[in-house]
N, C-alpha and C positions, 0 to 999 in steps of 0.2 A: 338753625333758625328756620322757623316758619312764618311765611307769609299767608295770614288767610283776608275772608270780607271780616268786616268789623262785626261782633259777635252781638247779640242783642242788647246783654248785658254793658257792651261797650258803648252800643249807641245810645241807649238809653242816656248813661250817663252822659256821654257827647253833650245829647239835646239838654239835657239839665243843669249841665256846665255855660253851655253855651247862654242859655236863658236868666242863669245866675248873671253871669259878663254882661248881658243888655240891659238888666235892672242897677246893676252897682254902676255901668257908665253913663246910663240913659241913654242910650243908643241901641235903636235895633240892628242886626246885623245885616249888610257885613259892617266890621266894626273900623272906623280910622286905626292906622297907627297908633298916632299920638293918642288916643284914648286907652288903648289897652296897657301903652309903656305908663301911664299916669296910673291904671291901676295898678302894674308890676310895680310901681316904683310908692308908693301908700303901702299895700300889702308888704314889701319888703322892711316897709321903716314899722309901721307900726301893727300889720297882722304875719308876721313869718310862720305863724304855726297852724294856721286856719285853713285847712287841707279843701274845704270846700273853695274857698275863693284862689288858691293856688291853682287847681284844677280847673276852674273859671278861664284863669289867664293859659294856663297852658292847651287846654283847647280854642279860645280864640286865636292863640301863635299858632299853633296847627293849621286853622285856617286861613293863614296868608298864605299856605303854599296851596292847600288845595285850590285856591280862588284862582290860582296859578295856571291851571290848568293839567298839570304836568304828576299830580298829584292825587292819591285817594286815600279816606282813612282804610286800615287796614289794623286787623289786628296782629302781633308779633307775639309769636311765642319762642321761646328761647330759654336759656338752660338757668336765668332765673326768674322765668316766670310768662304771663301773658298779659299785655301792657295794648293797650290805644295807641296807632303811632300812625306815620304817616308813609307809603310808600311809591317809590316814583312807577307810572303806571306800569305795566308789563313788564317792571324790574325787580330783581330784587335788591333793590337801595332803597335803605330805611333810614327815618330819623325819629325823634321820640320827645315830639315837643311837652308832653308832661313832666317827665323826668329831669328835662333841658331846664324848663321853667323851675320845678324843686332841687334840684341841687344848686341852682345858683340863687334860689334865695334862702337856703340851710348857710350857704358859703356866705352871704350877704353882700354878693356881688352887685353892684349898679352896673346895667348893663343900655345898650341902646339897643330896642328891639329890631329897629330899621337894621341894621348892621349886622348884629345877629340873625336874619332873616339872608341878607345879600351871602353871608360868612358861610352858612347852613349849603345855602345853593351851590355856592363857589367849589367848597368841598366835595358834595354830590357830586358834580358834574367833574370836578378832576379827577375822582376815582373812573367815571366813566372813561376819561382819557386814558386813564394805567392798565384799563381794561381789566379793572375791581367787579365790575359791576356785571352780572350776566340777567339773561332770561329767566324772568316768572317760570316755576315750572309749572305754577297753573293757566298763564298766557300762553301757553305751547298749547295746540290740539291734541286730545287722546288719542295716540290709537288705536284703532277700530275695532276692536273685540267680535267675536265671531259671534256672540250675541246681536249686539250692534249692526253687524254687517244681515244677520237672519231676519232683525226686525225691520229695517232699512227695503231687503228684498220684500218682505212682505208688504210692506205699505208702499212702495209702488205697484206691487200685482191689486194692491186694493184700487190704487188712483186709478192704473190702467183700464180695467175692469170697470170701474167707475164713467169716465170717458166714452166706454165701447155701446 
């Protein structure tokens, strides 16, 4: 699994998911709870096949945890594919509120988003307990390449120089 920034292609969609979700609930964002389970829960009974409005919903869930703070989208690539997901910052603990959102309305689950939201975290943070969870290899610093370190010496001989 790879952890990267969200790809343009993904934010794109983000923002147009997102902008979908403010029109169907009349709300701009951030969105209440209960607004987004009232569209999960309409699109469950009577759109389950309507990819754009599913997509709607599962990036507004996404953005309960961002608003979190604790939280960024990120994109995930992984051995079936590359997905919009969300991961905890300089970790790599991921979760994939798109998918979260379509399999449970394929399955026709009623669900409480509230719960699902506290259930998501609960989990996350107990893998952090079992010690599941490590370092972003992209939050670790590079190190230094002898490139790096040759360009480094020279732009301080420039500042110094500069100063004199």
């Amino acid at each position: 699994m790879e952890i990267l920034p969200l790809t343009i292609e993904h934010q794109k969609h983000r923002e147009e998911s997102l902008a979908l979700a403010a029109r169907l609930i009349d709300t701009p964002p951030p969105f209440p709870v209960h607004k987004v389970q009232a569209l999960y829960d309409v699109v469950l009974r009577e759109f389950p096949t309507n990819h754009d409005a599913i997509g709607a919903i599962g990036f507004a869930f996404g953005e309960f945890f961002v608003r979190r703070g604790t939280f960024e989208w990120a994109t995930v690539d992984d051995q079936w594919g590359s997905e919009p997901s969300i991961a905890w910052i300089g970790y790599d603990a991921v979760a994939h509120p798109l998918l979260m959102m379509r399999k449970r309305i394929e399955r026709e689950e009623q669900i409480d988003l509230s719960q699902l939201i506290d259930d998501t975290v609960w989990t996350i943070e107990s893998r952090f307990g079992k010690g599941e969870v490590g370092i972003r290899e992209a939050a670790l610093p590079a190190p230094p390449t002898p490139l790096f370190r040759r360009i480094r010496l020279a732009l301080r001989r420039h500042l110094t120089k500069d100063r004199a």
